[in-house]
C-alpha positions in Angstrom: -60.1 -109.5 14.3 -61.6 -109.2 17.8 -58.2 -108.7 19.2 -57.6 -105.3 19.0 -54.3 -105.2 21.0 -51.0 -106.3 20.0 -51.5 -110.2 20.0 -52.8 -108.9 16.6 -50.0 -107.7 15.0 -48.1 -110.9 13.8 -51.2 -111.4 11.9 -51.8 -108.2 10.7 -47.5 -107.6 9.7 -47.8 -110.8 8.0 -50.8 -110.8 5.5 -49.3 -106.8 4.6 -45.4 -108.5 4.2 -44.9 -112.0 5.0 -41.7 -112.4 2.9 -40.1 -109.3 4.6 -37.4 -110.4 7.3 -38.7 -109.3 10.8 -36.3 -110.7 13.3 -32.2 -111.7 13.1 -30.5 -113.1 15.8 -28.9 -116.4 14.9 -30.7 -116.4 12.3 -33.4 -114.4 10.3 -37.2 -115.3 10.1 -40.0 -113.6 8.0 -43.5 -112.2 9.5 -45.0 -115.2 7.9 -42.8 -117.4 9.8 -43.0 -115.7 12.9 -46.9 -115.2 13.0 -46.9 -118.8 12.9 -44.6 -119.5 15.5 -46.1 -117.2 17.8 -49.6 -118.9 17.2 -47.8 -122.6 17.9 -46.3 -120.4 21.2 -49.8 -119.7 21.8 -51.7 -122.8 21.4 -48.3 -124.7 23.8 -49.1 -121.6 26.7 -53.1 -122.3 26.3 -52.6 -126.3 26.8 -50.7 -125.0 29.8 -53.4 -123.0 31.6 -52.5 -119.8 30.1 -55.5 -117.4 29.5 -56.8 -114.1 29.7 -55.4 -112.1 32.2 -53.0 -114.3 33.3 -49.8 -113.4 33.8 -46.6 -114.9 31.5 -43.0 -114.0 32.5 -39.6 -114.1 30.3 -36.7 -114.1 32.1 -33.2 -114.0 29.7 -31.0 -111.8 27.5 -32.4 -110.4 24.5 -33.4 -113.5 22.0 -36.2 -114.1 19.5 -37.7 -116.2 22.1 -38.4 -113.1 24.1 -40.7 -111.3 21.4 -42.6 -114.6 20.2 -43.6 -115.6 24.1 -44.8 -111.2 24.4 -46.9 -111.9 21.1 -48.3 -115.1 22.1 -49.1 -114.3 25.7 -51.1 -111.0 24.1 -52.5 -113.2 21.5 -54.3 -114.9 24.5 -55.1 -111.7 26.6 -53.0 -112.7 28.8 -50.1 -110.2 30.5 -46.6 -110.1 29.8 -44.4 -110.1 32.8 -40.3 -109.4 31.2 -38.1 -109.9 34.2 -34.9 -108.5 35.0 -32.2 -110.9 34.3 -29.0 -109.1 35.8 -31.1 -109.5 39.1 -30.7 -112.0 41.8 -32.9 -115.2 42.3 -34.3 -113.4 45.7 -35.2 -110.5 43.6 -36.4 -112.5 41.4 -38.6 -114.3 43.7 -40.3 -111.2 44.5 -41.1 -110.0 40.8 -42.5 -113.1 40.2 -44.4 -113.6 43.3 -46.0 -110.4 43.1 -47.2 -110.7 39.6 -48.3 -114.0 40.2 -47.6 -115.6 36.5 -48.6 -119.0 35.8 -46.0 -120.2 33.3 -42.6 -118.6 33.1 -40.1 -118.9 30.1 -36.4 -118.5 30.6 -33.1 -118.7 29.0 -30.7 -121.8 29.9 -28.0 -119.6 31.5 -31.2 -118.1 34.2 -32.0 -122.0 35.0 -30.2 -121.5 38.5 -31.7 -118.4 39.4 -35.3 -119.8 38.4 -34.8 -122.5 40.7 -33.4 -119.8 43.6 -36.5 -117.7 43.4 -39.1 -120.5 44.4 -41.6 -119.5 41.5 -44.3 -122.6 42.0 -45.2 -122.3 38.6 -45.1 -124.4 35.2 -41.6 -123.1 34.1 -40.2 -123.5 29.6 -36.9 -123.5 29.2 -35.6 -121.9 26.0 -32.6 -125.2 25.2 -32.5 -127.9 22.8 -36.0 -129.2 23.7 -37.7 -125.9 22.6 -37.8 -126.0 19.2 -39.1 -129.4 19.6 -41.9 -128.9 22.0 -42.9 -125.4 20.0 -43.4 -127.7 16.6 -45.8 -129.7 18.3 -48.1 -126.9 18.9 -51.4 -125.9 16.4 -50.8 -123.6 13.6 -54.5 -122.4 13.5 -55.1 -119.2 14.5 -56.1 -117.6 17.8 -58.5 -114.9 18.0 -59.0 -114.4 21.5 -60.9 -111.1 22.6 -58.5 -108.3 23.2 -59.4 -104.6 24.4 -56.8 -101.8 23.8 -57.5 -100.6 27.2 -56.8 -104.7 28.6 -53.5 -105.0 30.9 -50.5 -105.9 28.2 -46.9 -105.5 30.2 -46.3 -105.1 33.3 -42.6 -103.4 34.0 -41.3 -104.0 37.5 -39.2 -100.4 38.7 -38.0 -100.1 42.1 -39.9 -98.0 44.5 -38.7 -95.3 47.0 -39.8 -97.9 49.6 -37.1 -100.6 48.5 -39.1 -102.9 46.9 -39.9 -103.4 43.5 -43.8 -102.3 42.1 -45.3 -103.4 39.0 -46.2 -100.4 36.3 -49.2 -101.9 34.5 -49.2 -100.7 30.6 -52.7 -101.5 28.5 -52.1 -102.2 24.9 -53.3 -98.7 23.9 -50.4 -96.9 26.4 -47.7 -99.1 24.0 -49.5 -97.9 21.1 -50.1 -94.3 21.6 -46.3 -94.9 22.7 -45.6 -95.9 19.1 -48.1 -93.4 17.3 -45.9 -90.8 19.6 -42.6 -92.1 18.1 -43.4 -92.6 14.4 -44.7 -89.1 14.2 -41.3 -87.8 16.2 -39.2 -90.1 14.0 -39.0 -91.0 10.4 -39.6 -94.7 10.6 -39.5 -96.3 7.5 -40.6 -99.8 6.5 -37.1 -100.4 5.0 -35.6 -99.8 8.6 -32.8 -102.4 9.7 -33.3 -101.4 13.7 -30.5 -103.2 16.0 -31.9 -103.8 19.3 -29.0 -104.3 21.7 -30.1 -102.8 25.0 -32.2 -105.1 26.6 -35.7 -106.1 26.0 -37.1 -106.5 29.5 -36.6 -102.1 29.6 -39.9 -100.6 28.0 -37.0 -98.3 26.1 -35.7 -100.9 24.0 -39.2 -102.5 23.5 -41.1 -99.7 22.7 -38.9 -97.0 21.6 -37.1 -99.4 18.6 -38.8 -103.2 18.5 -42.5 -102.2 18.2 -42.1 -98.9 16.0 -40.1 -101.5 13.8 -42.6 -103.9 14.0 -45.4 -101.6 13.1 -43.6 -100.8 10.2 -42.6 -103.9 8.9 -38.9 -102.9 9.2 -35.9 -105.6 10.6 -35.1 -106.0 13.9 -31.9 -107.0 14.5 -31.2 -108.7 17.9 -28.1 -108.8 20.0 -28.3 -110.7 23.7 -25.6 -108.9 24.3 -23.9 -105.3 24.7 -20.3 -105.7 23.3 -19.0 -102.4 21.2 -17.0 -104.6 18.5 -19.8 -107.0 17.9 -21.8 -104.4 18.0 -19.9 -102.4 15.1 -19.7 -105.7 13.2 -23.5 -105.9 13.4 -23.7 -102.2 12.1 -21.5 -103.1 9.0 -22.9 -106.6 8.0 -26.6 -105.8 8.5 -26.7 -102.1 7.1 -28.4 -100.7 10.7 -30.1 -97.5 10.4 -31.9 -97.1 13.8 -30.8 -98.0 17.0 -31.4 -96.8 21.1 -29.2 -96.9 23.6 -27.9 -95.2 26.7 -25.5 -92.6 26.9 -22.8 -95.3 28.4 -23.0 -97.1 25.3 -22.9 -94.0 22.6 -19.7 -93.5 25.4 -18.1 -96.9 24.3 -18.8 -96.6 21.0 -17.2 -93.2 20.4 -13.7 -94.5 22.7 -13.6 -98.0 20.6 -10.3 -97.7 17.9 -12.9 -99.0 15.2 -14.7 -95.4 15.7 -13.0 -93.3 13.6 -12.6 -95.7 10.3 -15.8 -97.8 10.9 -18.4 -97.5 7.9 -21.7 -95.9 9.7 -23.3 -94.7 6.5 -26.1 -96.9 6.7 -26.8 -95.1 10.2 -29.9 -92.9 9.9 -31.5 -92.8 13.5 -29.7 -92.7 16.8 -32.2 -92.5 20.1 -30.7 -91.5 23.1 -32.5 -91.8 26.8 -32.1 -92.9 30.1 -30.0 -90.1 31.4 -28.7 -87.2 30.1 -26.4 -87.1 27.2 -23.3 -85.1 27.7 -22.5 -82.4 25.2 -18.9 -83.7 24.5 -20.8 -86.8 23.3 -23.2 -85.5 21.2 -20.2 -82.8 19.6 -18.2 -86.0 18.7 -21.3 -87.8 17.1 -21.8 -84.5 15.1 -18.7 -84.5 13.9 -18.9 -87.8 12.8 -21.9 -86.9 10.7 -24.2 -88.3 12.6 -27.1 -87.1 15.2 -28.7 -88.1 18.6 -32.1 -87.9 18.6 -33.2 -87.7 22.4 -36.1 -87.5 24.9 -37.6 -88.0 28.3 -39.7 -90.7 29.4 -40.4 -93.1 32.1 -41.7 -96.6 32.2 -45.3 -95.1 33.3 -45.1 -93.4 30.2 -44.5 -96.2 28.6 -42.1 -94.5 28.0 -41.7 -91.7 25.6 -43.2 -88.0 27.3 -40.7 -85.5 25.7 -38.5 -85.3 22.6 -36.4 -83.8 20.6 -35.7 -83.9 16.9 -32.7 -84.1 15.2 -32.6 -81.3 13.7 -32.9 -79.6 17.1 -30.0 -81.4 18.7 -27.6 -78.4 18.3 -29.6 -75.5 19.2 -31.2 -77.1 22.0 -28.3 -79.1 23.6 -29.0 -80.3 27.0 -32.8 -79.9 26.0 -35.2 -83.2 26.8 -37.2 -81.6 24.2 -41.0 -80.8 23.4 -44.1 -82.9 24.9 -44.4 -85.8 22.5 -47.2 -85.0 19.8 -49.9 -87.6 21.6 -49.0 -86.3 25.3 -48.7 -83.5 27.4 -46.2 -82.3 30.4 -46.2 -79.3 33.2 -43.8 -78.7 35.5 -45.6 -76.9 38.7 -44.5 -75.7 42.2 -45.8 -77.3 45.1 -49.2 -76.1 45.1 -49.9 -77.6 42.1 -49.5 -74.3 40.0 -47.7 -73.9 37.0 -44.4 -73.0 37.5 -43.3 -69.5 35.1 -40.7 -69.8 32.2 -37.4 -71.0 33.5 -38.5 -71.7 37.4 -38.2 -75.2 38.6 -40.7 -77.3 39.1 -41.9 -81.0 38.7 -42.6 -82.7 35.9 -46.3 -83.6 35.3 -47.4 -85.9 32.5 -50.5 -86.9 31.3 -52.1 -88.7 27.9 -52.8 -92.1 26.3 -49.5 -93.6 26.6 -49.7 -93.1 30.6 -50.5 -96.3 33.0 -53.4 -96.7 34.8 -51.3 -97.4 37.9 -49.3 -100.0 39.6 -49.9 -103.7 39.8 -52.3 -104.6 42.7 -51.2 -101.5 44.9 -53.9 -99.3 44.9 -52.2 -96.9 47.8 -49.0 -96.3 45.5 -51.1 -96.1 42.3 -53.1 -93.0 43.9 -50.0 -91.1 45.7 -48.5 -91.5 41.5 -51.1 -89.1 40.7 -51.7 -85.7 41.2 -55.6 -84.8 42.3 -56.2 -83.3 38.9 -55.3 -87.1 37.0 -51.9 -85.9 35.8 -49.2 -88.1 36.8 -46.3 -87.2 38.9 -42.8 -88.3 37.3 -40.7 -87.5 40.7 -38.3 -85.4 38.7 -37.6 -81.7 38.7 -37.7 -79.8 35.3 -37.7 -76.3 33.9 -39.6 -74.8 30.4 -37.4 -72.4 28.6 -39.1 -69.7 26.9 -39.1 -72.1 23.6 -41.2 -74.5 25.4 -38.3 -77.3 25.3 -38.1 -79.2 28.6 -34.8 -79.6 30.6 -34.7 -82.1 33.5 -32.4 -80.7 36.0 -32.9 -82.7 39.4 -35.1 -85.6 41.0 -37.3 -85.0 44.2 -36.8 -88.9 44.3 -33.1 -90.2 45.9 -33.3 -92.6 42.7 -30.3 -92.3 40.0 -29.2 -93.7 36.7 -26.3 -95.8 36.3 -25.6 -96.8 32.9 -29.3 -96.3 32.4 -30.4 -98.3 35.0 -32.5 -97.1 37.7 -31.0 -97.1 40.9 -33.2 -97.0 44.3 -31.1 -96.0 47.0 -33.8 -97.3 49.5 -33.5 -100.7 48.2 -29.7 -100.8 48.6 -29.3 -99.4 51.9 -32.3 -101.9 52.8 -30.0 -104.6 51.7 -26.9 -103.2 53.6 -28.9 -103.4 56.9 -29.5 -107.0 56.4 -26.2 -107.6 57.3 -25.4 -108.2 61.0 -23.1 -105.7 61.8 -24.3 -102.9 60.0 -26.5 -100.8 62.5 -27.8 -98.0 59.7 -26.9 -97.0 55.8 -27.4 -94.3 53.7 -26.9 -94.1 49.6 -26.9 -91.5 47.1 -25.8 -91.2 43.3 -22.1 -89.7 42.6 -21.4 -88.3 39.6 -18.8 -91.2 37.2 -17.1 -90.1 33.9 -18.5 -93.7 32.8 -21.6 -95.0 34.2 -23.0 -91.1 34.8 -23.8 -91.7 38.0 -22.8 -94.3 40.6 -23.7 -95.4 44.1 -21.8 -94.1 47.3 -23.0 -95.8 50.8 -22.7 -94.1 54.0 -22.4 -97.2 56.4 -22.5 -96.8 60.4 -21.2 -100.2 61.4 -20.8 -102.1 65.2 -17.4 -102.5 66.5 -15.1 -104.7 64.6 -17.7 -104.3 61.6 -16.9 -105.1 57.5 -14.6 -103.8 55.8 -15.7 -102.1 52.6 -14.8 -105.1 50.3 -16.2 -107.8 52.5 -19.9 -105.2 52.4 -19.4 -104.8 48.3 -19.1 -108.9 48.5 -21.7 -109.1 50.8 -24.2 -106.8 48.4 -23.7 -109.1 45.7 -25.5 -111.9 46.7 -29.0 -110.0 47.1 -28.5 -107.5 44.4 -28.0 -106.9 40.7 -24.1 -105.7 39.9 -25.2 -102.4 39.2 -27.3 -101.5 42.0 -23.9 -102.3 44.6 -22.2 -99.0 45.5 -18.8 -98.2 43.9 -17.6 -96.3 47.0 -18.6 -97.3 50.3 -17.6 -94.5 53.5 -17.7 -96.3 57.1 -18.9 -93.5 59.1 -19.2 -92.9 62.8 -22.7 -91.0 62.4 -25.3 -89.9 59.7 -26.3 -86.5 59.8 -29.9 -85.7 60.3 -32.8 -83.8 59.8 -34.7 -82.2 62.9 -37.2 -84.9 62.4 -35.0 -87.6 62.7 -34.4 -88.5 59.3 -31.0 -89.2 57.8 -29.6 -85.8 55.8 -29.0 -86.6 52.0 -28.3 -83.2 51.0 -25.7 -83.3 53.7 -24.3 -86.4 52.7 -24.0 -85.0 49.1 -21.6 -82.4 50.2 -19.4 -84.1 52.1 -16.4 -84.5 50.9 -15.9 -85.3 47.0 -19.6 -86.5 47.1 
């Protein structure tokens, strides 16, 4: 085949084990089945314009649509754009205009927000037409030219600035991603994997659907986080792997079903996004079961640090070793390396790293350090075993339920608002969520009240990006330069 990337792999699962089931949702199809649908998906997005290099974007909760229109967008060379779908339409609108894709497929329920985001382009709706309008495409196969080193994804994450940037991942950062994970992880081709966090973060796709994939496994698809469905999925389909955040090992372990619900068939539990408290992973032990955890960032696409199983106990708290494709520092601010147990931040570097961010050359180079290696933002310490523990961010950015949370972008979003005159936001620490957002808001006379500001927030951003706790505040302190004082704001108070 002359495409080497992953627009090959349909074909290349299916002639090794087209009868095996590769996806469930609704339904189940086979890799026979699904290699053919994602070549119709590709011949329907060539007739449309689509081709190399060309940008295709999915906006929707996690469905089988959202894996056939990835494989047939690579199939073509072009780039897969999966957007956010708990955001706005105006944050929509920027994604989209910024990556520029000329055909965007979405689920019914996003129809309103497509149409609130201004996206010019030739727009496929996922309804009762689809299935229609996807039959009518060619079953012959493509075999487009495809480099490894060719643009595949591009993952939107909020910048320090306020606005969202694109990470660009090639086909060979996903799979030196996967190479990482299959030699951390025993992945097996009789794995039943249940994908419930969603797709469009590059944890769920390539920390559990394309290991699976690779493998030949079942990936079992839920558009949808909800803890009984999701222990109903466990017991009908026999999981054994699955990812997910630490809020959602939380729900699991405080459902009534936890104690009496059959998790035998559980062999693999990955953990990321933020760190795992210890109470949690004590009551998954003593459940007979273990977290399997790591470090990683969506420029790592994502996987930069783990940690066996078997290492879970000993090294509790731990983010775990450099993964076996990949290498990490942590370094003081001249760029040395920082001594056994002294802070530092994290560098990273290998295959699995981006080559930057989409068309933004200026925030591409300040990403990496002179010497190529790229900065993660985060602080981290080496213990004398050479296991990583992240222990602060030089970044204001915090995780809420394992979303990332830019506290520029908020307060940028507070301003907009007439009678707020200046905002500041920072990460609190919740017995739920981890961390949520707390807004220092300096308002004219006769200004919002908190609630009217929360409603106000919801309009322009996603649900979990809108502070929890909002202070009206006379003043912000302040650095001598002028700058508002976060470390001030963070002890004030309960902060």
């Amino acid at each position: 085949m002359r495409n080497a990337g992953l627009g090959s792999w349909p074909y290349r699962r299916a002639r090794m084990s087209p009868g095996r089931v590769a996806i469930v949702h609704s339904g189940s199809v086979t890799y026979a089945r699904f290699a053919v649908r994602v070549t119709r998906l590709a011949h329907r997005l060539r007739a449309a314009g689509v081709g190399p290099g060309d940008r295709v974007a999915y906006l929707g909760p996690n469905h089988p649509s959202f894996v056939e229109a990835m494989f047939a967008a690579h199939v073509l060379g072009a780039i897969f754009v999966p957007v956010n779908f708990r955001l706005t339409a105006p944050e929509v609108g920027h994604v989209l205009a910024d990556s520029g894709p000329s055909l965007l497929v979405h689920a019914p329920q996003c129809a309103e927000v497509v149409r609130g985001s201004g996206f010019p382009g030739a727009v496929v709706a996922v309804d009762e037409g689809y299935e229609q309008w996807l039959a009518e495409g060619s079953a012959d196969p493509i075999d487009e030219v495809v480099d490894v080193d060719d643009a595949a994804l591009i993952l939107y994450t909020s910048g320090t600035t306020g606005r969202p940037k694109g990470a660009v991942l090639t086909h060979a950062n996903l799979i030196w991603n996967t190479y990482n994970l299959l030699v951390g992880m025993d992945i097996t081709s009789s794995e039943r994997t249940l994908v419930s966090a969603p797709l469009f973060h590059v944890a769920a796709l390539a920390q559990t659907l394309l290991p699976t994939f690779i493998k030949g496994g079942r990936v079992v698809i839920t558009s949808s986080w909800d803890v009984d469905r999701v222990y109903d999925v466990i017991e009908r389909e026999r999981i054994t792997y699955a990812f997910g955040v630490a809020t959602m090992y939380a729900d699991l372990a405080a459902s009534p079903r936890w104690a009496t619900a059959d998790l035998s068939s559980l062999r693999h539990l990955l953990c990321g996004g933020a760190a795992v408290p210890d109470s949690l992973i004590r009551a998954y032990q003593a459940r007979g079961l273990t977290f399997c955890q790591g470090y990683g960032l969506t420029e790592a696409a994502p996987g930069a640090t783990f940690l066996e199983a078997g290492e879970s106990v000993r090294k509790v708290g731990s983010a775990g070793v450099p993964v076996f494709f990949g290498d990490v520092r942590v370094v003081r601010d001249e760029g040395v390396d920082a001594a056994v147990d002294e802070p530092g931040e994290v560098l990273v570097r290998g295959p699995n790293v981006t080559p930057g961010y989409w068309r933004d050359p200026g925030a591409t180079a300040a990403a990496f350090h002179p010497d190529g290696w790229f900065r993660t933002g985060d602080v981290g310490r080496f213990d004398l075993d050479g296991h990583l523990f992240v222990v602060d961010r030089l970044k204001d950015m915090f995780i809420s339920g394992g979303e990332n949370v830019y506290p520029a972008e908020v307060e940028n979003a507070l301003v907009e608002h007439p009678d707020v005159v200046e905002a500041a936001v920072i990460g609190v620490p919740d017995p739920r969520w981890g961390e949520v957002g707390r807004a220092f808001v300096r308002c004219a006379a006769g200004g919002p009240s908190p609630a009217q500001l929360r409603a106000f927030l919801l309009t322009r951003l996603a649900k979990y990006k809108v502070p929890v706790h909002i202070d009206l505040v006379d003043h912000l302190p302040r650095t001598a330069s002028g700058k508002v004082h976060k470390p001030a704001l963070r002890h004030s108070g309960d902060a």
